[in-house]
Backbone as XML, in Angstrom:
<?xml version="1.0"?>
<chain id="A" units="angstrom">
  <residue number="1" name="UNK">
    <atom name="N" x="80.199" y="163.548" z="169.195"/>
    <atom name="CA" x="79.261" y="163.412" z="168.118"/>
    <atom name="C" x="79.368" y="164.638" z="167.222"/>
  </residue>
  <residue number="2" name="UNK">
    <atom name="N" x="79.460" y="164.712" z="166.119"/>
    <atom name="CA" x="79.165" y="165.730" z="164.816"/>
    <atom name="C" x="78.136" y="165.083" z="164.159"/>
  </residue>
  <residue number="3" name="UNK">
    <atom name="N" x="77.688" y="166.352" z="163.894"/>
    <atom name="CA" x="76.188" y="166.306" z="162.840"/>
    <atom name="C" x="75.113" y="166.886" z="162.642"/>
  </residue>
  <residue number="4" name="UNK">
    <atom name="N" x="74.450" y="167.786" z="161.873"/>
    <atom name="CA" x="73.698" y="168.261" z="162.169"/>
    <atom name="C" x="72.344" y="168.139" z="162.715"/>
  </residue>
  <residue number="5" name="UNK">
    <atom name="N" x="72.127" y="167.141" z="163.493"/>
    <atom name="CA" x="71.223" y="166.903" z="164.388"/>
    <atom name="C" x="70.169" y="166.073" z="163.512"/>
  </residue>
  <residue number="6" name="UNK">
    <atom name="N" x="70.208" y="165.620" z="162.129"/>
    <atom name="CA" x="69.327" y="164.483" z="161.729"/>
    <atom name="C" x="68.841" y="163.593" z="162.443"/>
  </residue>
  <residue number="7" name="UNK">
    <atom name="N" x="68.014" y="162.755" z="161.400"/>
    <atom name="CA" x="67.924" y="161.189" z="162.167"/>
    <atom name="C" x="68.655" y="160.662" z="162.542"/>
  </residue>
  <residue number="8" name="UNK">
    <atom name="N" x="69.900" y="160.758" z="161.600"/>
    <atom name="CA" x="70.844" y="159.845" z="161.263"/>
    <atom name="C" x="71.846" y="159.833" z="162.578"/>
  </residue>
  <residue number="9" name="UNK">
    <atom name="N" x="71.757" y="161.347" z="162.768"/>
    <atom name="CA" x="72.601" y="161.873" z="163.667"/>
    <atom name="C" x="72.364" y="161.469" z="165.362"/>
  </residue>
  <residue number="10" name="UNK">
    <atom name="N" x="71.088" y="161.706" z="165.258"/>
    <atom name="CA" x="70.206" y="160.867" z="166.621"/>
    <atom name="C" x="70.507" y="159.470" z="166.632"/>
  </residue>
  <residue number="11" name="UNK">
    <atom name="N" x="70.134" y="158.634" z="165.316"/>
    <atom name="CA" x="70.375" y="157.446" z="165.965"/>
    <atom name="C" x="71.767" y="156.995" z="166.298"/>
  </residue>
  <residue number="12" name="UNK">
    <atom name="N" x="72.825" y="157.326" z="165.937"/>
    <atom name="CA" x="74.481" y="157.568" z="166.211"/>
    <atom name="C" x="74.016" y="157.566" z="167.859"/>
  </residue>
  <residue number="13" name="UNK">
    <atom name="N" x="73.780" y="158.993" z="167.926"/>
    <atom name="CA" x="73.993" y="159.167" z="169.438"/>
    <atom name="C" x="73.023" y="158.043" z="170.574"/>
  </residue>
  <residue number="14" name="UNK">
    <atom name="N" x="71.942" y="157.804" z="169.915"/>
    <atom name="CA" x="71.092" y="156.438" z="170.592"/>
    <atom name="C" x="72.235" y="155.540" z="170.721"/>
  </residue>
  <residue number="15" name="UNK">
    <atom name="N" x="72.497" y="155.088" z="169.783"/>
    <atom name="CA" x="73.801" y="153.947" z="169.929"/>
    <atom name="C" x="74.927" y="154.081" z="170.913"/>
  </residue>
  <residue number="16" name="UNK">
    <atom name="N" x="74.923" y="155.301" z="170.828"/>
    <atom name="CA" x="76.517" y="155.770" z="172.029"/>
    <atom name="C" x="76.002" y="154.975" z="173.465"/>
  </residue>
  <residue number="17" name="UNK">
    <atom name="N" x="75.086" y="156.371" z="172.841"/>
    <atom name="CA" x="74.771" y="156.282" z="175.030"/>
    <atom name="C" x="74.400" y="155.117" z="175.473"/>
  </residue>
  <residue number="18" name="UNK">
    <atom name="N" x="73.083" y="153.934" z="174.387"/>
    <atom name="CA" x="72.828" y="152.630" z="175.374"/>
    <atom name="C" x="74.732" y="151.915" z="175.006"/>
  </residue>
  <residue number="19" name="UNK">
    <atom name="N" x="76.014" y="152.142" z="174.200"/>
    <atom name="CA" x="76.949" y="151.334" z="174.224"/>
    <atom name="C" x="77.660" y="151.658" z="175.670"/>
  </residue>
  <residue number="20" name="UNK">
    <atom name="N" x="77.555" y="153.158" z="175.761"/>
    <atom name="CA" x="78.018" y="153.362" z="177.401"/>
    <atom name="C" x="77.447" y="153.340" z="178.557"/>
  </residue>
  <residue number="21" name="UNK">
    <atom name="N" x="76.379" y="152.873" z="178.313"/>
    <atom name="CA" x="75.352" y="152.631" z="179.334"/>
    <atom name="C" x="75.941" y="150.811" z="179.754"/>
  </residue>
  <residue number="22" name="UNK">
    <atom name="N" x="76.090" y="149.792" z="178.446"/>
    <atom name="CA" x="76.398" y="148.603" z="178.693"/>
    <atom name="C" x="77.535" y="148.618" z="179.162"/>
  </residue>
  <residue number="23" name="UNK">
    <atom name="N" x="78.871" y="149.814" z="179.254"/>
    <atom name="CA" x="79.788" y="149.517" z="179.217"/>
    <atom name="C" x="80.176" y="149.997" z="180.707"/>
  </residue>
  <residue number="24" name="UNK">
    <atom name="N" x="79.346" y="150.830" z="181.293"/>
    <atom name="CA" x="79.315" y="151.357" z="182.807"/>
    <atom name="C" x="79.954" y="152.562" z="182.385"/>
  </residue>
  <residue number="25" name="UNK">
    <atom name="N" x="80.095" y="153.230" z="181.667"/>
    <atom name="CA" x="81.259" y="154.616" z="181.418"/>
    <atom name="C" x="79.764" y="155.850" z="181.615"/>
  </residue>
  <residue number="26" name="UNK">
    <atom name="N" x="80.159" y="156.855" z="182.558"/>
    <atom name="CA" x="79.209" y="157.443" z="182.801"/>
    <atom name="C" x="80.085" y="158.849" z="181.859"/>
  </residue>
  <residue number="27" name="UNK">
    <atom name="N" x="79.737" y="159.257" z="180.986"/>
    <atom name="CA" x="80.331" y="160.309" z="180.310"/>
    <atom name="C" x="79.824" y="161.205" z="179.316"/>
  </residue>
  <residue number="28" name="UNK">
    <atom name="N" x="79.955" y="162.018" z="179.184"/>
    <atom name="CA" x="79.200" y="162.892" z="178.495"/>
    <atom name="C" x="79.348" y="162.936" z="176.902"/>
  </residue>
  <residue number="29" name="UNK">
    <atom name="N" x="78.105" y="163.178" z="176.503"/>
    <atom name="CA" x="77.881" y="163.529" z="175.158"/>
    <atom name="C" x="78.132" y="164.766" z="174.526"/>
  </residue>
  <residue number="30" name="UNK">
    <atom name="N" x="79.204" y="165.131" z="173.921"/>
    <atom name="CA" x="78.551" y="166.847" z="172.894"/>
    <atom name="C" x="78.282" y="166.635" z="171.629"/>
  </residue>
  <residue number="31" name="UNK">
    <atom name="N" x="76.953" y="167.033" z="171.226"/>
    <atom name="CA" x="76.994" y="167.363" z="169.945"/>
    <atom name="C" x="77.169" y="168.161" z="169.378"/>
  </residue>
  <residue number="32" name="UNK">
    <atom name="N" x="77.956" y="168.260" z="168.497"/>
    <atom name="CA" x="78.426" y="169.610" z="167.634"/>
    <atom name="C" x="77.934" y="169.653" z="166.444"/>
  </residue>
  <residue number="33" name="UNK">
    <atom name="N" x="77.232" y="170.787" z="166.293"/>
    <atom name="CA" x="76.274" y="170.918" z="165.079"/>
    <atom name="C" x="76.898" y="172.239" z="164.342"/>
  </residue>
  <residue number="34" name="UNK">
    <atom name="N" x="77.930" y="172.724" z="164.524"/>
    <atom name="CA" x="78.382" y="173.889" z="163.982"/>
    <atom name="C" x="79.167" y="173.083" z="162.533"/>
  </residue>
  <residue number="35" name="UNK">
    <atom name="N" x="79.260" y="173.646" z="161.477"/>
    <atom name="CA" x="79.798" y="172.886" z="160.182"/>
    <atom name="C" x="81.108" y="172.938" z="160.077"/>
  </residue>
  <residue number="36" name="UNK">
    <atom name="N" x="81.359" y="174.241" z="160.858"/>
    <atom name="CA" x="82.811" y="174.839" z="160.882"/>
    <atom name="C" x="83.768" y="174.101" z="161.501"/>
  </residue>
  <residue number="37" name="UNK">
    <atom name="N" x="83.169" y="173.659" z="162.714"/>
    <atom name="CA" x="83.819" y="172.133" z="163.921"/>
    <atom name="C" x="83.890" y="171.183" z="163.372"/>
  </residue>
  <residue number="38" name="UNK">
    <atom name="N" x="83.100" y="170.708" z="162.235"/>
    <atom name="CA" x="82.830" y="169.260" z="161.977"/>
    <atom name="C" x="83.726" y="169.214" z="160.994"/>
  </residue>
  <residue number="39" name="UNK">
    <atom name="N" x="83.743" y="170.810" z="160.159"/>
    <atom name="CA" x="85.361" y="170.576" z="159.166"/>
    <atom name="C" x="86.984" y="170.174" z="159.729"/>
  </residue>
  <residue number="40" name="UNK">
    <atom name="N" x="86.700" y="171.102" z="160.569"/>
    <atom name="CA" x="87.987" y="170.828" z="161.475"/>
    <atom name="C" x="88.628" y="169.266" z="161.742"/>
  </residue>
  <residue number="41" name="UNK">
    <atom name="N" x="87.196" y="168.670" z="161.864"/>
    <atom name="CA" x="88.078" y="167.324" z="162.144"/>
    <atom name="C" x="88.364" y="166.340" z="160.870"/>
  </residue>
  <residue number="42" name="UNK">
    <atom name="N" x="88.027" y="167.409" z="159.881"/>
    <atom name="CA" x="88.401" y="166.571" z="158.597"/>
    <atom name="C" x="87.543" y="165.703" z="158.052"/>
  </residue>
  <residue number="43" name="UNK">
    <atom name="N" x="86.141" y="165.879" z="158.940"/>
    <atom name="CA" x="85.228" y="165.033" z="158.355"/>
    <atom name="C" x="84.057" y="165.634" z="157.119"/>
  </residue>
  <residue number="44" name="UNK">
    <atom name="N" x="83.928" y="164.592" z="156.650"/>
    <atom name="CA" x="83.106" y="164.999" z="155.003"/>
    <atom name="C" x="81.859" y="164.855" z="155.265"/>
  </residue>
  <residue number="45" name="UNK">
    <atom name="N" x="81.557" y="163.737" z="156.305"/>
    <atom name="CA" x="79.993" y="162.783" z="155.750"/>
    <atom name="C" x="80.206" y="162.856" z="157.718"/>
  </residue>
  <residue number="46" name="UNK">
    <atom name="N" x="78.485" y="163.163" z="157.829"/>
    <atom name="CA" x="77.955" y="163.395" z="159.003"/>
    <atom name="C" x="76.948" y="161.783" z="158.890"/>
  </residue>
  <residue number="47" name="UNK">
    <atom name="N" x="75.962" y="161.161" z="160.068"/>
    <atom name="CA" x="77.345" y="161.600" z="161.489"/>
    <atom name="C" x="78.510" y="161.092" z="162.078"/>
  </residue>
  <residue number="48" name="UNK">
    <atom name="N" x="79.302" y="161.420" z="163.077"/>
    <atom name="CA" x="80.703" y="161.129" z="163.194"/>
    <atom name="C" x="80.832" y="160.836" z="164.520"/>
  </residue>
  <residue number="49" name="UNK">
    <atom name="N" x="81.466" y="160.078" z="165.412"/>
    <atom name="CA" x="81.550" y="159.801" z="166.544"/>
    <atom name="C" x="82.868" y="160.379" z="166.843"/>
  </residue>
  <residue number="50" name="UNK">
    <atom name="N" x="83.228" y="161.092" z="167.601"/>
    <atom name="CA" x="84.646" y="161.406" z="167.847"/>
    <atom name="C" x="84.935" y="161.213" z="169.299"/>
  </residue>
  <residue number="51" name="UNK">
    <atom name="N" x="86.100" y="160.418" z="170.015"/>
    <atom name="CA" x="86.351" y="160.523" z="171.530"/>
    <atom name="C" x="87.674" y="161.097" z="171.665"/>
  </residue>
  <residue number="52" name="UNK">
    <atom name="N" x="88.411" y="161.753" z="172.535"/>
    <atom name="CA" x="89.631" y="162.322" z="172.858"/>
    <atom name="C" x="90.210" y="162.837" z="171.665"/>
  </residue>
  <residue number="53" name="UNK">
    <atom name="N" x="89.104" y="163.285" z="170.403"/>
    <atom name="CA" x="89.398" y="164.185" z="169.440"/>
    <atom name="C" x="90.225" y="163.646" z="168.309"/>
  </residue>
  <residue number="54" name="UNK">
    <atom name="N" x="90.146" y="162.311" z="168.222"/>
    <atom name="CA" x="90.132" y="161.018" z="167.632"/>
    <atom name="C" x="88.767" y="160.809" z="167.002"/>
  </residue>
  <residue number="55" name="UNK">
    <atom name="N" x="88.456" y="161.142" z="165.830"/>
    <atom name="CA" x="87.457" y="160.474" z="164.616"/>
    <atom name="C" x="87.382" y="158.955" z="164.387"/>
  </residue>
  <residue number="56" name="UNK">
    <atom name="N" x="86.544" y="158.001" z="165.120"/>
    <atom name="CA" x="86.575" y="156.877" z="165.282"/>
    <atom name="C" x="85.545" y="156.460" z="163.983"/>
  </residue>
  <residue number="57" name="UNK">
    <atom name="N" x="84.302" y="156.911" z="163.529"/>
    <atom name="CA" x="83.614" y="157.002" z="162.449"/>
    <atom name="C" x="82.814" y="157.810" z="162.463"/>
  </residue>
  <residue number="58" name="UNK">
    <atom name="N" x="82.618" y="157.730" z="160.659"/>
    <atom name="CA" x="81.884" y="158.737" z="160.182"/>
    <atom name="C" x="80.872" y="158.243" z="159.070"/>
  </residue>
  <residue number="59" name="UNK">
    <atom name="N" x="80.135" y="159.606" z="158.856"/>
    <atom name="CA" x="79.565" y="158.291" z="157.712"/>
    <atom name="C" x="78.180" y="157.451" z="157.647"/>
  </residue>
  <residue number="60" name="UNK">
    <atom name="N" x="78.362" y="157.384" z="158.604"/>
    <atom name="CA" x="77.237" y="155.913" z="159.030"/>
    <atom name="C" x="77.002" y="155.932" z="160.605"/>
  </residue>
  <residue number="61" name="UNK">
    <atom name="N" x="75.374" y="155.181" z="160.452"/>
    <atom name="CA" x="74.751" y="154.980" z="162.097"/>
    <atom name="C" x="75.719" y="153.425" z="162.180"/>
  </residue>
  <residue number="62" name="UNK">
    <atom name="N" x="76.134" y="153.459" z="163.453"/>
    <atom name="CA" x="76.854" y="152.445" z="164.496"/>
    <atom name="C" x="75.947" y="151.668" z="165.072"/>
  </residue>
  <residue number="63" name="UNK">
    <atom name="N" x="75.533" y="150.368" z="165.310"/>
    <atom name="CA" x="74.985" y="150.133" z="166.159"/>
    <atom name="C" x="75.398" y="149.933" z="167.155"/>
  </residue>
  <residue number="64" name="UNK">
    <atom name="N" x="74.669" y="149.467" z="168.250"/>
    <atom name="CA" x="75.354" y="149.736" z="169.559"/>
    <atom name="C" x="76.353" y="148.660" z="169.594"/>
  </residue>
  <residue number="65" name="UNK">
    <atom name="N" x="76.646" y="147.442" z="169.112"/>
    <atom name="CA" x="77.493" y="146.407" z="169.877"/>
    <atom name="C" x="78.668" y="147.274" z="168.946"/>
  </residue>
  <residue number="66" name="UNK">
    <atom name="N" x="78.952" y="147.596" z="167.768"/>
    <atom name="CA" x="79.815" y="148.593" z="166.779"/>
    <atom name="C" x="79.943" y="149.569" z="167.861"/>
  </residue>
  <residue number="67" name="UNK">
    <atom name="N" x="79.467" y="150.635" z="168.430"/>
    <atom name="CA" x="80.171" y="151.407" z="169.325"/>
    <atom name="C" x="80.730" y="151.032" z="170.170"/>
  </residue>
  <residue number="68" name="UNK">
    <atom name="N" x="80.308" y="149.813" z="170.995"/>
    <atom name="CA" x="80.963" y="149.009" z="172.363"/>
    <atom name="C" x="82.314" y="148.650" z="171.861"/>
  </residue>
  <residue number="69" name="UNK">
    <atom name="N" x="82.448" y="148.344" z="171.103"/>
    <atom name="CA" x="84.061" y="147.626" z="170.383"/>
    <atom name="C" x="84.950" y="149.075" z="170.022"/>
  </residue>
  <residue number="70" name="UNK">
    <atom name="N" x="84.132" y="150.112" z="169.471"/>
    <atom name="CA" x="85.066" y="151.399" z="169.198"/>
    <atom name="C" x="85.616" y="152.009" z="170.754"/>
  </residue>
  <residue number="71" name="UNK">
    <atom name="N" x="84.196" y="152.115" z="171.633"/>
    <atom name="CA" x="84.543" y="152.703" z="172.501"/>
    <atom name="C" x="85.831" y="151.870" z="173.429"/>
  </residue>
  <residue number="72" name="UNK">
    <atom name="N" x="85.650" y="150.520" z="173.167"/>
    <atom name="CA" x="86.324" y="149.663" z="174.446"/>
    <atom name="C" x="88.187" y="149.889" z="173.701"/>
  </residue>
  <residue number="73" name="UNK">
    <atom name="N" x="87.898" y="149.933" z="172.182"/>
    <atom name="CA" x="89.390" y="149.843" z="171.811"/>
    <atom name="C" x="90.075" y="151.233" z="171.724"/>
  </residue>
  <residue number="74" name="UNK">
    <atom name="N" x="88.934" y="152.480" z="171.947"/>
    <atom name="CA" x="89.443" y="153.712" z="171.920"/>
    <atom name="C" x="90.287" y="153.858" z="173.816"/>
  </residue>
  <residue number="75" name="UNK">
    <atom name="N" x="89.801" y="152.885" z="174.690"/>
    <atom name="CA" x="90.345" y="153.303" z="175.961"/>
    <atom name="C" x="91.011" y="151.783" z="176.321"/>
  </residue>
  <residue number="76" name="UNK">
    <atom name="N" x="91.605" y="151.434" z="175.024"/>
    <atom name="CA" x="92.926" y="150.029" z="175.194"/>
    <atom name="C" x="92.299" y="149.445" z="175.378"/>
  </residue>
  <residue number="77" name="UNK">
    <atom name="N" x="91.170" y="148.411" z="175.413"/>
    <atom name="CA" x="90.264" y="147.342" z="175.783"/>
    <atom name="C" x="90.394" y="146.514" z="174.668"/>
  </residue>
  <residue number="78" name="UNK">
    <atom name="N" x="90.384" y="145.044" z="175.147"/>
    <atom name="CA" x="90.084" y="144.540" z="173.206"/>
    <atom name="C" x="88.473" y="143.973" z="173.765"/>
  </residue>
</chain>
């Protein structure tokens, strides 16, 4: 997760965790709220979901069935 800890940014991460909660993946969250990190990954527009350092989106709150499909195709799943 990138972002500086908004709403916006919360509800992102709401979305993660119940998508990995449906998905059985017990795994951890970081949020990175430093601006300097969030440049790094080339991102403009907070907040951002990132897994294995792969920028999956940005931009915009995900809802959860939208994260279930990122997360399942970020670890080869269709």
């Amino acid at each position: 997760m990138l972002g500086s800890g908004c709403a916006k940014c919360n509800g992102l991460e709401e979305a993660v965790r119940a998508a990995l909660e449906e998905l059985g993946m017990d795994t951890a969250i970081d949020h990175v709220t430093d601006f300097a990190q969030i440049a790094a990954y080339g991102v403009m527009s907070t907040p951002a979901l990132v897994v294995d350092g792969k920028v999956l989106s940005s931009g915009r709150v995900l809802k959860k069935e939208e994260a279930v499909a990122l997360l399942r195709k970020a670890r080869g799943e269709k």
